[in-house]
C-alpha positions in Angstrom: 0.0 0.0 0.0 2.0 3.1 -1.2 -0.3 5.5 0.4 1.2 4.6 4.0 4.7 5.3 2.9 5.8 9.1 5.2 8.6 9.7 3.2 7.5 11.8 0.6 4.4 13.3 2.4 6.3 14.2 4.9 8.6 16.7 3.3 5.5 18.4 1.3 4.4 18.9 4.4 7.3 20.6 5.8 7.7 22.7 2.6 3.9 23.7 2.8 4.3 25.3 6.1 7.4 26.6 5.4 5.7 28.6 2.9 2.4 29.4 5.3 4.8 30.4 7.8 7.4 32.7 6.3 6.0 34.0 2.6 2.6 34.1 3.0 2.1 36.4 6.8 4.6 39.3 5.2 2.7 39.9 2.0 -1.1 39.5 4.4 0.4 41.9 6.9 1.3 44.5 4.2 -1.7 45.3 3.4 -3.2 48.4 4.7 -6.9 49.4 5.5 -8.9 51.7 3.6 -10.6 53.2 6.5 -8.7 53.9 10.1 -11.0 53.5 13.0 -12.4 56.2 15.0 -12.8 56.8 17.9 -16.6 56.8 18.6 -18.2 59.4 20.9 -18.4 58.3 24.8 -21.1 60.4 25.6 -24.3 58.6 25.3 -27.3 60.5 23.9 -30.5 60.3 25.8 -33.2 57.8 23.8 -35.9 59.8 23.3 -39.5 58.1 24.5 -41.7 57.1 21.5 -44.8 58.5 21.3 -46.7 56.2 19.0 -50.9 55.9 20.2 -50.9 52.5 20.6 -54.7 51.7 20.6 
């Protein structure tokens, strides 16, 4: 049964996350955002009652 044989899995494995762990995270981390975050307002607003008739 060939398919049990390590040997040549093995080393595709270690080459696969050779390449997921040194080639790939540079070029994802050089990307930049379109939009920076904000800060967002700490006051909070008072919610206004509804006044819908509810009949």
């Amino acid at each position: 049964m060939p398919q049990l044989n390590p040997a040549p899995w093995f080393i595709i494995l270690m080459f696969s996350w050779l390449i997921f762990l040194t080639i790939i995270p540079p070029k994802v981390l050089s990307h930049t955002f379109t939009n920076e975050p904000n800060m967002l307002n700490t006051q909070k607003t008072k919610p206004e009652p509804w006044n819908w008739p509810w009949y």
